[in-house]
C-alpha positions in Angstrom: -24.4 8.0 57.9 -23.3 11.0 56.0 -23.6 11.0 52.5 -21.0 13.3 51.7 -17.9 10.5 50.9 -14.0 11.5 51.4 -11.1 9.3 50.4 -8.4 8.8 53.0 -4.8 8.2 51.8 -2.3 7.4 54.3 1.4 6.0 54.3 4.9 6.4 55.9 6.7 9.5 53.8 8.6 8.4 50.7 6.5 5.3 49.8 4.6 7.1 46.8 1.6 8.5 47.8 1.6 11.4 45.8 2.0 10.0 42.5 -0.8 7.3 43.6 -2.9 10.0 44.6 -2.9 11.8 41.4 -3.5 8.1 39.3 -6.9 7.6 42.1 -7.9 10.9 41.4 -8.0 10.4 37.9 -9.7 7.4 37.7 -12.2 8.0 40.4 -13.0 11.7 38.9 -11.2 13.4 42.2 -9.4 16.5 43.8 -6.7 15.8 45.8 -6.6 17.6 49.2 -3.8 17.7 51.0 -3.0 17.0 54.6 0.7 17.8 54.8 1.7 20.6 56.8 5.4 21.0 55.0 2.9 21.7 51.7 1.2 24.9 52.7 3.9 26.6 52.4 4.7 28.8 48.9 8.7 28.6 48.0 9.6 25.4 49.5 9.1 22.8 46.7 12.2 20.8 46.7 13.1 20.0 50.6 9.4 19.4 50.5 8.9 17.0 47.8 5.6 18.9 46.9 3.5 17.7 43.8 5.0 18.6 40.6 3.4 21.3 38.1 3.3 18.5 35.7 1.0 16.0 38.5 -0.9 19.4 39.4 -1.8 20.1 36.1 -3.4 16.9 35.8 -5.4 16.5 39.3 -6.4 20.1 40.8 -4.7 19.8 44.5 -5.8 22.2 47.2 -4.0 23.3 50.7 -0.7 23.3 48.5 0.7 26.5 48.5 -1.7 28.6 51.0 0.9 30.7 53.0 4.1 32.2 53.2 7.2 30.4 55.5 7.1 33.0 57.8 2.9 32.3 58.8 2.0 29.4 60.7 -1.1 27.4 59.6 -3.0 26.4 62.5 -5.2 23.2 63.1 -8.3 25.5 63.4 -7.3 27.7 59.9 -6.4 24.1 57.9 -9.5 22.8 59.5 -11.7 25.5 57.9 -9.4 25.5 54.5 -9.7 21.8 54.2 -13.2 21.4 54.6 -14.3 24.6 52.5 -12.3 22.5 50.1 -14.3 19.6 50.4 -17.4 21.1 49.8 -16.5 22.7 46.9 -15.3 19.4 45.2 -18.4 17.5 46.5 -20.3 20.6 45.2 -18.8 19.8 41.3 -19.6 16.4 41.4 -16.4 15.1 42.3 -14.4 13.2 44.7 -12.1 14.6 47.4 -9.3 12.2 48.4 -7.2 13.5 51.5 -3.7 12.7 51.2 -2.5 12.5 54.6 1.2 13.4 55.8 1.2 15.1 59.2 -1.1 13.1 61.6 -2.3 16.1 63.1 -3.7 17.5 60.3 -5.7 14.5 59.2 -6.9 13.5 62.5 -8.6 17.6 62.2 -10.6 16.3 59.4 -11.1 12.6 60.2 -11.9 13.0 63.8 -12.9 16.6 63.9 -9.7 17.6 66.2 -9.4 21.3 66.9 -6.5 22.6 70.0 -8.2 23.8 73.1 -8.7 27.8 73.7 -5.7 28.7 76.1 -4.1 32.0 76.1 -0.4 31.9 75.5 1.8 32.1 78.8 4.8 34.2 77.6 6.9 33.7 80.5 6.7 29.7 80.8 7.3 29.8 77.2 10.4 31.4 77.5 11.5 29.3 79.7 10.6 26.2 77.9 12.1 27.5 74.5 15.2 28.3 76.8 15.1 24.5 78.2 14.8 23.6 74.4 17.4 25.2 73.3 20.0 24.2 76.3 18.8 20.5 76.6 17.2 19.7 73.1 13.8 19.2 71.4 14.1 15.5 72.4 14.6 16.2 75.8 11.4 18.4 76.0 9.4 15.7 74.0 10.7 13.2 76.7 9.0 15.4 79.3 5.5 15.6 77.3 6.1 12.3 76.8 5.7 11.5 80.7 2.9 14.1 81.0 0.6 12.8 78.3 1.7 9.9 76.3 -1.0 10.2 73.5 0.1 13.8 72.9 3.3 13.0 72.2 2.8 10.1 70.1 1.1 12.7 67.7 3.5 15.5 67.4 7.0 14.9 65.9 10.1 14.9 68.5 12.0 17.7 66.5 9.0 20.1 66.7 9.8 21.7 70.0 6.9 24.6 69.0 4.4 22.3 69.4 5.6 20.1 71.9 5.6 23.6 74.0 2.6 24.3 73.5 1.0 20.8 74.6 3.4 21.3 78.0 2.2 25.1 78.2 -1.7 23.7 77.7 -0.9 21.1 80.5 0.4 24.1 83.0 -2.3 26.1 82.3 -5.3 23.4 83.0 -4.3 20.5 84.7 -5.4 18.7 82.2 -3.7 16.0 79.7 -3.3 17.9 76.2 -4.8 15.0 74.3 -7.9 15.2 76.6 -8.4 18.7 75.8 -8.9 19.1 71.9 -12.3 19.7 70.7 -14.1 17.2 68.4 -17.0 18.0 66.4 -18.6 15.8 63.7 -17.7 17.1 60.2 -20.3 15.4 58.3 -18.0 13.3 56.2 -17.6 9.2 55.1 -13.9 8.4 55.3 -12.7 5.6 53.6 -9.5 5.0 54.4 -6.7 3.2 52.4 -2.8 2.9 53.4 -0.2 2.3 51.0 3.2 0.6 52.7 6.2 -1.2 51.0 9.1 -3.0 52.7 11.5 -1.2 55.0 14.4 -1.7 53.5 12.9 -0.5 50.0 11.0 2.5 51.5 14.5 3.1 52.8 16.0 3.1 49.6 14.0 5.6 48.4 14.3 7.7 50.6 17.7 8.0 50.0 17.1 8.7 46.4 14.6 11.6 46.9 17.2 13.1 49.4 20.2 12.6 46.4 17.4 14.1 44.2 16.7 17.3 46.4 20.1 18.0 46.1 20.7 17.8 42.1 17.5 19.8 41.9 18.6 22.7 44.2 17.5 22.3 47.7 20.7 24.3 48.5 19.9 27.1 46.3 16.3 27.1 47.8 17.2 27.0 51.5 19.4 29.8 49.9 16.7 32.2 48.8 14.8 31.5 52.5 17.3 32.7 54.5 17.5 35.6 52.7 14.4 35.9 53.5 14.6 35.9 56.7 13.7 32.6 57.4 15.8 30.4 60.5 15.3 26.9 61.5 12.8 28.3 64.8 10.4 28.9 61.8 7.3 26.0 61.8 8.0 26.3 58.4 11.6 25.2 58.4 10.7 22.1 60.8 10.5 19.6 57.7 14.0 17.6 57.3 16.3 18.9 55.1 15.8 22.6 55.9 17.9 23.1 59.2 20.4 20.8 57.8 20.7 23.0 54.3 21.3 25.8 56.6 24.2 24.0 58.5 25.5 23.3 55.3 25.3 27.1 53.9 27.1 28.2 57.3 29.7 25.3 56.9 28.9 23.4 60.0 27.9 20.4 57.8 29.2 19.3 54.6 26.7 18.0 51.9 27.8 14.0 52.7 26.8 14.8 56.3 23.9 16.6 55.6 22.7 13.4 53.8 23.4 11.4 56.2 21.4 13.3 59.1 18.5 13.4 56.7 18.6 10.0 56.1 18.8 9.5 60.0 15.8 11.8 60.5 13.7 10.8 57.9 13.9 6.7 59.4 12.9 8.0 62.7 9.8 9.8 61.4 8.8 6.7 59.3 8.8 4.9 62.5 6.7 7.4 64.3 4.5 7.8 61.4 3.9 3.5 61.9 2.9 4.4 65.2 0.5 7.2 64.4 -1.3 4.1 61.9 -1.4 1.9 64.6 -2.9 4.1 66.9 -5.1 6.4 64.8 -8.4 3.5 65.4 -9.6 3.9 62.0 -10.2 1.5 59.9 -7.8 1.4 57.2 -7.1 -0.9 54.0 -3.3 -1.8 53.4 -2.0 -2.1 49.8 1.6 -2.9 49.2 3.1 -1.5 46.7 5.0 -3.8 44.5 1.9 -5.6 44.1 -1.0 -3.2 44.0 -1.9 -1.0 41.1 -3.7 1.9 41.2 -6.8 0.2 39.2 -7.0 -2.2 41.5 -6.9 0.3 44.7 -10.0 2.2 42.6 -11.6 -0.7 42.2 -11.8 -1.5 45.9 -12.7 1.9 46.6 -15.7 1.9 44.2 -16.9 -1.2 45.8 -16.2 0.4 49.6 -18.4 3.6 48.2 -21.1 1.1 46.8 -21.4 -0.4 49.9 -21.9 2.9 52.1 -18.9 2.0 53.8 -16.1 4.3 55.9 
């Protein structure tokens, strides 16, 4: 067993992790590492709900920040970012605790997942982002769906980019995506703890963090991205809140409906992201919220660490 330890910190989005993270971190002598795609990206703070300066000051976080909307951050690239990462904190002495938000992005680290090596097939591409674009990203995640169920458990209906490319990887082997991705060992000790609250209150705040994005200016900086250049086909722009900021700045949406879709969208993901828990077959240690503090959650990961296990 490897002696190189990594803390694991999942939950459904909205239920707290970040501010959780930061409190472990500083008890346990940490870094915080961070396994959420809608992060990487510099400029887009507030539809994000990215770590404030104030909670970055006191932790160091890392993959925050490491491109520009208009690059895409692949599995292989985070991969290689994440674990360069890692080393350096284990090199210092200190912890690295994983905060994980996009399942694909953790499972690269905790299971070593990298996309197979298949060349790009322009023309069945066009005709899937054509298909997309006439019949929906639900429809083509439907279709994945039939192909290669595990696949499409792990990639988010409303990102038709991906779900393209799983169908386009399908085409061009025969093979199930979810088969196909590499998996090497990375050499670390994952312990693994969840944090989860009620539905109905994990609810409610979401809808207070989507009233919040608003006071602070998510229209302002949707604003300053599409005069950028930046459109909702963008991986960048895939997060809630962006596309419907957009509709909102062309006057196809008002902000009340706006909200409303967000609050839709954000449930549904919540419910996927239960799934991806349920599925991912690691072992992982629930806390609930309104009964767990942080110093309790440290303790039990001391103790897990003591005990060599993960």
């Amino acid at each position: 067993m490897s002696s190189k330890p990594v803390i694991l910190i999942i939950g459904p989005t909205g239920v707290g992790k970040t501010e959780m993270a930061v409190e472990l971190a500083e008890q346990l002598d940490g870094e915080i590492v961070s396994a959420d795609s809608r992060l990487f990206y510099v400029g887009m703070d507030i539809g994000t709900a990215k770590p404030s300066g104030e909670q970055r000051g006191r932790v160091p976080h890392h993959c925050i920040d490491i491109a520009s909307p208009d690059q895409l951050v692949s599995l292989s690239e985070y991969r290689r970012l994440a674990g360069a990462a890692i080393d350096a904190i284990h090199s210092r002495g200190r912890l690295p605790i994983v905060v994980g938000g996009t399942g694909q992005y953790a499972r690269a680290l905790t299971q070593g997942w990298e996309p197979p090596a298949v060349k790009a097939n322009p023309r069945l591409r066009s005709v899937l982002d054509h298909l997309g674009a006439e019949r929906g990203a639900d429809w083509l995640h439907a279709g994945l769906r039939r192909m290669d169920p595990a696949a499409a458990a792990g990639i988010d209906a409303r990102n038709a980019r991906r779900t393209i490319r799983a169908i386009e990887v399908i085409f061009a082997t025969g093979c199930r995506f979810s088969d196909l991705r590499a998996r090497g060992e990375l050499g670390y000790r994952f312990v693994a703890v969840g944090l989860r609250r009620p539905r109905e209150e994990l609810y409610a705040r979401i809808d207070e963090r989507i009233e919040r994005m608003f006071e602070h200016g998510l229209l302002d900086e949707v604003r300053r991205l599409v005069e950028l250049g930046l459109t909702p086909d963008y991986p960048s722009m895939s997060a809630i809140g962006y596309a419907e900021a957009i509709a909102v700045l062309q006057g196809r949406l008002d902000v009340e409906a706006a909200k409303v879709a967000m609050r839709k969208a954000t449930r549904i993901l919540v419910r996927r992201q239960d799934t991806w828990f349920r599925r991912s077959g690691r072992e992982v240690e629930w806390f609930d919220m309104k009964d767990s503090t942080s110093r309790q959650i440290a303790e039990h990961i001391r103790e897990r660490l003591e005990a060599g296990d993960g």
